[in-house]
N, C-alpha and C positions, 0 to 999 in steps of 0.2 A: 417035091413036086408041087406043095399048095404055094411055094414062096414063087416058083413060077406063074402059077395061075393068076396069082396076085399085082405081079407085076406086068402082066396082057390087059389087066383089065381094070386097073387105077392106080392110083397115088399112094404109096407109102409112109406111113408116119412112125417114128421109133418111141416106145416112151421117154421120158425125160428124165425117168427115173427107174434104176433098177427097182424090182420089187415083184408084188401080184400086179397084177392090170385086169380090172374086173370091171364091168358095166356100169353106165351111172346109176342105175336104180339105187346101187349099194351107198351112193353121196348121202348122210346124213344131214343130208340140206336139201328142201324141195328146189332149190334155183337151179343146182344143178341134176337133180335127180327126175324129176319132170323136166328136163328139157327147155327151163324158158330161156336159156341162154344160148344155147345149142345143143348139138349132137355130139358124143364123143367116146371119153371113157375115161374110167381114173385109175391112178396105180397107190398100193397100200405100199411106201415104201421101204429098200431094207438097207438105202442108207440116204444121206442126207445133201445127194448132191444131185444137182439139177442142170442136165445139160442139154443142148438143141436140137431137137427131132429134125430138123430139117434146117435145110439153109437156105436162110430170110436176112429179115432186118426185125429189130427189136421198136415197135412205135409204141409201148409204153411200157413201162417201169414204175408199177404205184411207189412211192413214196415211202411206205409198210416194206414193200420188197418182200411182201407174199403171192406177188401174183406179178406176172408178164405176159403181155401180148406180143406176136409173132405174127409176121405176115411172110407166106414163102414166096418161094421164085417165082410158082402160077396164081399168084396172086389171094390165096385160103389166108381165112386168118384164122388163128386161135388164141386162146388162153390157157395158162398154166397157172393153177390156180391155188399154191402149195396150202393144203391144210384147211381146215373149217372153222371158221370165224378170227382167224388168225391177224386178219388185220387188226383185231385187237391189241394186237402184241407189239404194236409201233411200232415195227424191222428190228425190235430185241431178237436174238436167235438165228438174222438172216445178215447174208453177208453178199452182194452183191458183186458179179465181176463184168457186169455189161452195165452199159446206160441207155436209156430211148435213144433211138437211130444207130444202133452201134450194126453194122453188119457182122451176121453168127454163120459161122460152117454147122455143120451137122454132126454131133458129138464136141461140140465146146462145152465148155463148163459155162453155166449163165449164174450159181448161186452157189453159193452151200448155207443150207441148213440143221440145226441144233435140235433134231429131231427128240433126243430126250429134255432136251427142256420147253418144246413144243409142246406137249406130252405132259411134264408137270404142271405145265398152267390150264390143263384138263382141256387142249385142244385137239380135237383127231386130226392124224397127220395123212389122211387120202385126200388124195391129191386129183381132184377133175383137170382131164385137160378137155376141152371144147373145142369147137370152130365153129364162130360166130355168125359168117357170113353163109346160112341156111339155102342161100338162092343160089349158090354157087357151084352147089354138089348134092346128087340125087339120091346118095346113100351113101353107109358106112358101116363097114364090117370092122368088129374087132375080135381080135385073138385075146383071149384071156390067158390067164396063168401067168406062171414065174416066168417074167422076162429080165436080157438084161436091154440094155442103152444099144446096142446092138443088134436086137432082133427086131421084127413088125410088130406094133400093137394094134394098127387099124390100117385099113385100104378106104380108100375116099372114091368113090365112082361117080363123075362131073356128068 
């Protein structure tokens, strides 16, 4: 009944990643955790692969290949932003199956990551997802808990 109510009254986003999906407060990083990048939520996750909450296009692909932006079909963007401080890691760990402009379905694979060696190089592997463009949606609820790639992690109300 709440996955109905959910879909009368916004936008669905799946996480990217099996795991927990818990609030940003829990980012051990104030950029994501105070909101200066956006609104969202992140997933602790419980395996190392990174697929497409919705179907968009990819307009970037850092270079690290710890982090991808997404713009969907109503035009929201976000960020997936695997791990904290990770771009340290110079894309050691990440393996890339998209490039910027690639058009994504909703459940493609966009990465896989090496989440225990993530991990050894004492990085936390929670994972903020955002949506950056603030003006464009008036709120956003998220569902916490163990999710998989397949259930809602947040509803977007425009």
């Amino acid at each position: 009944m709440l996955k109905k109510l959910f879909k009368k009254s916004g936008t669905e986003f799946s996480p990217p990643m099996a795991g927990k999906v818990v609030s940003l407060d829990q980012v051990p990083d104030a950029v994501f955790s105070k909101k200066m990048v956006g609104d969202g939520f992140a997933v602790i996750p419980s395996e190392g692969k990174v697929y497409a909450p919705v179907n968009g296009k990819v307009v970037q692909l850092f270079p690290t290949k710890h982090a991808i932006a997404i713009i969907d079909e109503s035009g929201l963007e976000m960020l997936i932003h695997v791990g904290i401080d990770t771009v340290e890691l110079k894309g050691e760990g990440f393996v890339a199956h998209i490039e910027k402009g690639s058009e994504i379905k909703k459940g493609q694979l966009l990465l896989e990551v090496d989440l225990e060696f993530v991990q050894a190089q004492d990085k936390a592997i929670i994972t903020p997802v955002v949506f950056t463009n603030q003006k464009q949606y008036q709120s956003i609820e998220v569902v916490s808990g163990n999710l998989t790639i397949a259930d809602t992690a947040c509803i977007i109300r425009k």
